[in-house]
Structure formats: structure tokens, C-alpha cells
N, C-alpha and C positions, 0 to 999 in steps of 0.2 A: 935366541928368538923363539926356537921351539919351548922352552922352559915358560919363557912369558903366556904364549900362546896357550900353553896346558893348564898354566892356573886360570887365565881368562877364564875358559871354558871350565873348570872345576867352578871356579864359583859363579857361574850363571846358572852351572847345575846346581847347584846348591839353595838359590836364591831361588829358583821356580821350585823345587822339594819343599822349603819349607811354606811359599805362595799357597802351593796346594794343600800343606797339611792343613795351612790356615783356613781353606777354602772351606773343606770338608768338615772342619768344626762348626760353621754357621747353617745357621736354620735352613730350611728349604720354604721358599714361599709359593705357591700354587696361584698363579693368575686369574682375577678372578673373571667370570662370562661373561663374555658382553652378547648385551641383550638386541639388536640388532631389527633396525625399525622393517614390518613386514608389509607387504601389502597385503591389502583385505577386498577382492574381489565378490566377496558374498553380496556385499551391501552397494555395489556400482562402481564406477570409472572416479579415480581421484580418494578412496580412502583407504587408511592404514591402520593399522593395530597400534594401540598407547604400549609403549614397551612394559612389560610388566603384567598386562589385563587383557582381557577377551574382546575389551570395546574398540570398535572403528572410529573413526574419527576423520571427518571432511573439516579443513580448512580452505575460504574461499573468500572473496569478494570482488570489488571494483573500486574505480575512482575515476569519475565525472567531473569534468568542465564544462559549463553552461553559460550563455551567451543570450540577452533576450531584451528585445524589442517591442516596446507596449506601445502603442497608440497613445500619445499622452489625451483624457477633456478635459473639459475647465468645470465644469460641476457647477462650484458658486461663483459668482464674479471675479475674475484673477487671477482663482488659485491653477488653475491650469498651467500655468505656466514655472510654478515651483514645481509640480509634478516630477517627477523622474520619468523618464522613456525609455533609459536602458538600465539592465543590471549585469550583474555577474554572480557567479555559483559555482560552490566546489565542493566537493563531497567525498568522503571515504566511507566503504563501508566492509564491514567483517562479520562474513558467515562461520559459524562451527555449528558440525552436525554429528551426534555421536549416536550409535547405534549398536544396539547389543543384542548377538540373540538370545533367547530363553527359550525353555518349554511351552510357555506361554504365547510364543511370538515375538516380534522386536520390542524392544524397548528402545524408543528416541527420544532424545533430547534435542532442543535447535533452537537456537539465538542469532538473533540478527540485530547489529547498532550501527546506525548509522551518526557518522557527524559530517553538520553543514555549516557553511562560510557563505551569508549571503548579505550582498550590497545591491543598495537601487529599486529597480520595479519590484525584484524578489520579495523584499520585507514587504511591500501593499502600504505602504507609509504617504499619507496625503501629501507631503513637502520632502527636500533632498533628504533622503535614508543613507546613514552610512553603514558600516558594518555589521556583522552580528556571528555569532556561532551559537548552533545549536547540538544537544548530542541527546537522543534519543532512540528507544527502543522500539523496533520497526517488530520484530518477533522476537518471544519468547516463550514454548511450549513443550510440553512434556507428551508422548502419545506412548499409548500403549492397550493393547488386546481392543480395537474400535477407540478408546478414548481420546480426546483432546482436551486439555489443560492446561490455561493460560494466553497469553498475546499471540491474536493468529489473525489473519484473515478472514472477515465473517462469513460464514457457512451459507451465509444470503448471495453472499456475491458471488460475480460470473465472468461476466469482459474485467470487471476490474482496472480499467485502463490498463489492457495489456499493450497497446503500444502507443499514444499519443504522448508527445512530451506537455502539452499546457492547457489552461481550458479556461469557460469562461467566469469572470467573477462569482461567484458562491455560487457555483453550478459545474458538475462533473457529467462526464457522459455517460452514467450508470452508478451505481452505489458499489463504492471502492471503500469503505471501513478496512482497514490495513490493520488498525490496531486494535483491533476489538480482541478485551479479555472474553475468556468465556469459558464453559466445558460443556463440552460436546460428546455425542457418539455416533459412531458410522458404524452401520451393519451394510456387510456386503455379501451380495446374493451369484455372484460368478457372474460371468458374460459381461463384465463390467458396468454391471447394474449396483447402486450403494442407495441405500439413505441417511440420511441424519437428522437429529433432533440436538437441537444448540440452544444452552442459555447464556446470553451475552447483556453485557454492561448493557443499560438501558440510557445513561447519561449521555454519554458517547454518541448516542443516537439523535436527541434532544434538542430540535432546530429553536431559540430565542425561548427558551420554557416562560421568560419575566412574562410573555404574553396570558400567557394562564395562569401565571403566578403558582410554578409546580410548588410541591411538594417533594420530600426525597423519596429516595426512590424504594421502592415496594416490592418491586416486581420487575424479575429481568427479563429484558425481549425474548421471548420463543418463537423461536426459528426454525424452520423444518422443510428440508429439501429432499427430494428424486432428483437421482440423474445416473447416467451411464456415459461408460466410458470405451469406444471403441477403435478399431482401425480408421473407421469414416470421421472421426468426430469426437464429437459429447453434446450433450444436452443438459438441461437440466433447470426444473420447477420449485420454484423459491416461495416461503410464504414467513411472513413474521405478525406478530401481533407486538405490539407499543402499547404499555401503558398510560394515561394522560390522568394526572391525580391533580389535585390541586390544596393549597393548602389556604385558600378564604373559607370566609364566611358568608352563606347566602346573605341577604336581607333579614331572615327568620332568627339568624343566628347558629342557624346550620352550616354543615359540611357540603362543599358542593359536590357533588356525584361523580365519581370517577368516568372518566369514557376512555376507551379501547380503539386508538389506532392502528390498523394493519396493513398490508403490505403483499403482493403478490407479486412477481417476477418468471418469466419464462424466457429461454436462452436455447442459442444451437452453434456450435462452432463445426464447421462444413473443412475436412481435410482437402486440397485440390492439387492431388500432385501429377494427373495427368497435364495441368497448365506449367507447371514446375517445382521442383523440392521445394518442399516451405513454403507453399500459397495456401491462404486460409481466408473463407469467409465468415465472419461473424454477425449474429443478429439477435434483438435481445428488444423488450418490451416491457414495462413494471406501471404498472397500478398501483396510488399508495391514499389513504383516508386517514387524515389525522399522523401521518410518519415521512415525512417529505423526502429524508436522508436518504431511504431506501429508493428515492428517485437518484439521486446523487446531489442534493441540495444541501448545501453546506452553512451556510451563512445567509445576507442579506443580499440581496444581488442588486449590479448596480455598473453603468458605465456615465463616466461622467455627471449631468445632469439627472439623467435618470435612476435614483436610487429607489432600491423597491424593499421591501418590509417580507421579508419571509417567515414563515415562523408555524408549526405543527398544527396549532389551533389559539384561538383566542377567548378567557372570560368575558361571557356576556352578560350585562348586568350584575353583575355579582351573584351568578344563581346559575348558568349550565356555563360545558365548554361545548363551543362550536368550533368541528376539529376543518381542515384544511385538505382540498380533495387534488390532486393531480395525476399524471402521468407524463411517462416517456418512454420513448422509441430510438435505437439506434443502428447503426451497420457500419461495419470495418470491414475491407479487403486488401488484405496483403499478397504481392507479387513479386518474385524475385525473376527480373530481367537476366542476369547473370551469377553463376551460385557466389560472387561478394557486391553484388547490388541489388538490392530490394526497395520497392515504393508501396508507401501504404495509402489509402484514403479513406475516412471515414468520415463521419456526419450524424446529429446526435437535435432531436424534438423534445423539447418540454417546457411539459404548461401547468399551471397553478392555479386552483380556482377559490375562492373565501363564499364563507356560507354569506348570505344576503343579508342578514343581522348582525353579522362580523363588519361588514361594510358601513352598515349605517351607523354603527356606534362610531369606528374608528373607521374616520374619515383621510387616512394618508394611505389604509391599504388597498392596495390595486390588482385585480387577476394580475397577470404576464405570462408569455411563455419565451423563450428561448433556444434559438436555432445556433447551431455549431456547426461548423465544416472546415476539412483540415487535409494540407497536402504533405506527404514527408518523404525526403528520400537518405536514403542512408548507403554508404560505402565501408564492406570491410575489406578494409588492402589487408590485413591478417587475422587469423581466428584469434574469437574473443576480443575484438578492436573494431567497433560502429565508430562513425563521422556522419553525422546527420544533422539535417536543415528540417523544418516545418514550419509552413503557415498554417494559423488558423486566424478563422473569420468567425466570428461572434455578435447575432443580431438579436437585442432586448426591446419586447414589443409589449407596451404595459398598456389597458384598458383603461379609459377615462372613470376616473370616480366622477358618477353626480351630485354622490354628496358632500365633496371635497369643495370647498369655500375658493380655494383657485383652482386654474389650469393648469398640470403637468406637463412636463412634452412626456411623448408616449412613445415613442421609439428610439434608440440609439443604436449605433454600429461600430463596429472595433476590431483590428486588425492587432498581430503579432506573430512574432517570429522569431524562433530560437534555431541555435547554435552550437551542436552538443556530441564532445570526445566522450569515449565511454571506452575503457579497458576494464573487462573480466576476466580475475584470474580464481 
């Protein structure tokens, strides 16, 4: 038994001697580093370092469900009643924001794409609408040393619909251009005083141009604001000039005269946190000659029976453009009840006026203005998670033409109401 036992053991010894002489002939391999994602606290809460490079990088968005109720009219005889009254909406979207510093200052980059799934009132479709997806470029811009480069929010706007979910047909509660190309520059003077000078797409801006029968375009909107930014607030003074070109022919056989649309805007956003965190009043006013957009007018406006004709200016006679004068007024106050329950109210004036020679050629255009008022309340049972309700009421009040061959009705009114989950991450 001992005999046995001592060979066991000789050749186990034996068997790991020569294991190891084996061992010791093979290469040695060195593991290579792992590069280990860092956070980057320089540039704010939420970004990190690209492994390998000095750039930060914020990854971010949301996804919205929406829920909405239109007041169905009947317009022309009937059709009211294929209308759609309800829709649905849903939406993904994805932020990346990359920032580097340099000697120079930061360098950013930031992209925003949204894609939308909408069914029903959503599309704006005269008869039953079914589905649709869309996927577009909400932001896409380069900044760097003051500059601004590419798809941003126009340097004109202010409220921007910072919190209503809907509004009323081809009418916003302020000029919200979201996606205006452009390049711009911001010089800032400390005490959070800046200004800027922006040249942006001019197309983009351009309410019904067939009325004038534009021309392309020549000359991109200048844009030029003041404003400060402080503890209390911000403020801040907008102004844009619009070109209106045309490409007829007078009577003579001439070019008709170009005219210059512009635009003025003045805004104050009111911090109020002795009422509670996160209460803010908003108030905001724009004057606009021949540039309607920069009211927030988007299209033809129109509820039901009453359809109205909007449009920057109209050729008259085939010899001048007579441009289209309006303005608007609005206010928003937000209040939060409890810090995950906040109600907002706002309410929003505007009115359009056509020159008197504008009227009498084109006998279907009509001044109007339009009144907006809107109640919302929203629940976060978690951060970054709103559940909000809002009505709006929406009243279109159009002036008799007399030299319209019939009678229009001249007022309409219209209720809606949305329904809307929103996770930010």
C-alpha cells in the first residue's frame, strides 16, 4: 500500500514539473486598460466623458402620450360630421449634447429628433385621418466663441410656448419658430446682459407668399435682440426685418418694388418664489407690418364655417405689395400648489388688419383677431414624470367685408382638451 501510495505521489510530482516547465515557455500577455466611463462635472448634472477623448457628452429625452379632443364644425354643409373629434399621439425624442472645452471656450454641439405617430384631430385632416409618422429635426447646431450655427430656436422668440399643450388653428400664442436655420452671434456683456444679431431662413417665416407671388429668396431675416438674464427673471427686446420681393410684372413690364416687413417684440418673465418654487409670471407683446409669423400666425385661420385668408401682404394691381399690419399680447402664470402639483393659466390677443386696397381687390379677405384662454393642471407623482389635463377655448372674430358679394358669419368659437403622460429622462 505504501509502494502504491509513493508512486501516486512521484508522478503527480512529476506531472505538475513538467505543467510548469510548460507554463514558463509561453508568452506573457499584459492586459490591456480599460478605459472606464468618467463623469464630467465641468459642463453640468448628467454628462460624461466619450472614452478615449476630452468631449462630454449628455444623452437625454422623453416619450409623450397624448390624448385630444377637438370640438368637431360643419364648415360646408355635412362635412362636419366626418370630421374627427378625437386623436391620439406619441412621440419619442432624443437629445445629445457634446461639449468640449478649449482655449477658446466651449465647443457644443446638440441635436434634437423627434419622431411622431399621429391619428385623428392631430393630422388637421377635413374627413376620418388615420395614421401617420413623422421624424424630424427639432435641433441641430453647432456653438462656439458667441456663435450659433444651424437648426435652433429663433433668437426672435421668447414665451415660445413654454407651457401650453394646443392652440388655436393657424394661430400660436407668440412666435415659436423652433426650427429656424440660422447663424447667429451673442456677445455678452456680464450681469447677464447679451445681445445678438441672427440671420435666419426667411422661407420659414413666409405666411401664403402665392399672395404676392414671391420671389426666392434674397435676403435672410435680421434679427436682433437685448436681453438679460437674472436672479428675478429675464427680459428681453426682439426686432426682425422680412423681406417681401416679388417676382411679377408691373403693368409697365417692370419689376415690382420690393417692401420690407418687420417685426418688434418685447417680453419679461417675473421669477415668484416667495408664492412658491417654480411660480413664474410671463408677459409678452409683438407688433408685426407685413411679417405675421412673428405674431405666431402660422397658416390660414379658421374654425369651422369661418375660414379666414392670412397671408404677410398681397399684390395689388400688379404694380405694389400692400404688406398686412397686426399685433399680439399675451400672459401666462404658473403656480405650484404642492412641489408635484403645478396649475398654469394663460390667455393670448391677436388681431390682423389688410390694407383698404388689399380688401377691395380681394374680396374674401377679412381683418380678425383671435382670443385664446387656457387652463392646465399637471401631477408629478415622480421626477421627470408630468400627467396633465388642459382646456383651451378659442374665439375667431372676423370683420364683415363690404365688398364681398355675400355674407360671412363673423364669429366662431371652439373648445379642446388634451390628455398628456410625458417621461423625461
Amino acid at each position: 500500500m505504501k509502494l502504491v501510495k509513493s508512486l501516486l505521489l512521484g508522478s503527480a510530482a512529476s506531472l505538475a514539473a513538467v505543467a510548469g516547465a510548460q507554463a514558463a515557455d509561453l508568452p506573457m500577455t499584459k492586459a490591456a486598460p480599460v478605459d472606464y466611463v468618467r463623469v464630467c462635472s465641468v459642463h453640468g448634472a448628467g454628462f460624461f466623458y466619450i472614452p478615449g477623448s476630452d468631449t462630454c457628452i449628455y444623452i437625454g429625452g422623453r416619450v409623450r402620450a397624448e390624448y385630444q379632443y377637438l370640438e368637431p364644425k360643419w364648415g360646408t354643409p355635412g362635412d362636419g360630421r366626418y370630421k374627427d373629434a378625437i386623436g391620439f399621439r406619441a412621440r419619442g425624442r432624443l437629445n445629445v449634447d457634446t461639449r468640449t472645452s478649449t482655449e477658446f471656450g466651449t465647443l457644443r454641439a446638440f441635436f434634437r429628433v423627434d419622431v411622431t405617430r399621429d391619428t385623428g384631430v392631430y393630422r388637421g385632416l377635413p374627413g376620418p385621418a388615420g395614421s401617420a409618422t413623422a421624424v424630424s429635426l427639432d435641433k441641430g447646431f453647432i456653438q462656439f466663441m458667441g456663435i450659433t450655427a444651424g437648426v435652433a430656436q429663433s433668437m426672435f422668440d421668447f414665451w415660445a410656448e413654454a407651457w401650453n399643450y394646443g392652440a388655436a388653428p393657424g394661430v400660436l400664442p407668440g412666435s415659436d419658430a423652433g426650427t429656424t436655420q440660422m447663424l447667429a452671434y451673442t456677445a455678452t456683456f456680464g450681469n447677464g446682459f447679451s445681445a445678438t444679431i441672427s440671420l435666419e431662413d426667411r422661407n420659414q417665416r413666409n405666411i401664403n407668399p402665392v399672395y404676392w407671388d414671391a420671389a426666392g429668396e434674397r435676403m435672410p431675416d435680421v434679427v436682433g435682440v437685448l436681453r438679460v438674464d437674472q436672479a428675478w427673471g429675464s427680459a428681453q427686446l426682439s426686432g426682425a426685418v422680412h423681406q417681401l420681393n416679388s417676382g411679377a410684372l408691373d403693368p409697365f413690364g417692370g419689376r415690382v418694388d420690393d417692401e420690407y416687413g418687420w417685426a418688434i417684440q418685447g417680453g419679461v418673465k417675473v421669477n415668484l418664489p416667495m408664492l412658491a418654487a417654480g411660480d413664474q409670471l410671463w408677459l409678452e407683446a409683438a407688433y408685426a407690418d407685413g411679417a405675421l409669423n412673428y405674431l405666431g400666425v402660422t397658416g390660414n385661420v379658421g374654425i369651422g364655417p369661418v375660414n379666414l385668408v392670412s397671408t404677410d401682404a398681397v399684390l395689388v394691381n400688379d404694380s405694389s405689395i400692400k404688406k398686412t399690419k397686426g399685433w399680439n399680447v399675451l400672459g401666462a402664470f404658473q403656480h405650484y400648489w404642492t412641489p408635484t402639483i403645478r396649475s398654469v393659466l394663460w390667455g393670448s390677443y391677436t388681431k390682423v388688419d389688410y390694407s383698404g386696397a388689399a380688401i377691395s381687390q380681394y374680396t374674401f379677405l377679412r381683418d380678425f383677431n383671435v382670443w385664446q384662454a387656457a387652463g392646465q393642471l399637471v401631477w408629478s407623482p415622480t421626477k421627470l414624470f408630468d400627467i396633465g389635463v388642459e382646456v383651451l377655448y378659442t374665439n375667431i372674430d372676423a370683420k364683415h367685408n363690404y365688398a364681398a358679394p355675400i355674407v360671412l358669419k363673423g364669429s366662431e368659437d371652439q373648445w379642446q382638451t388634451r390628455l398628456r403622460f410625458q417621461r423625461d429622462f
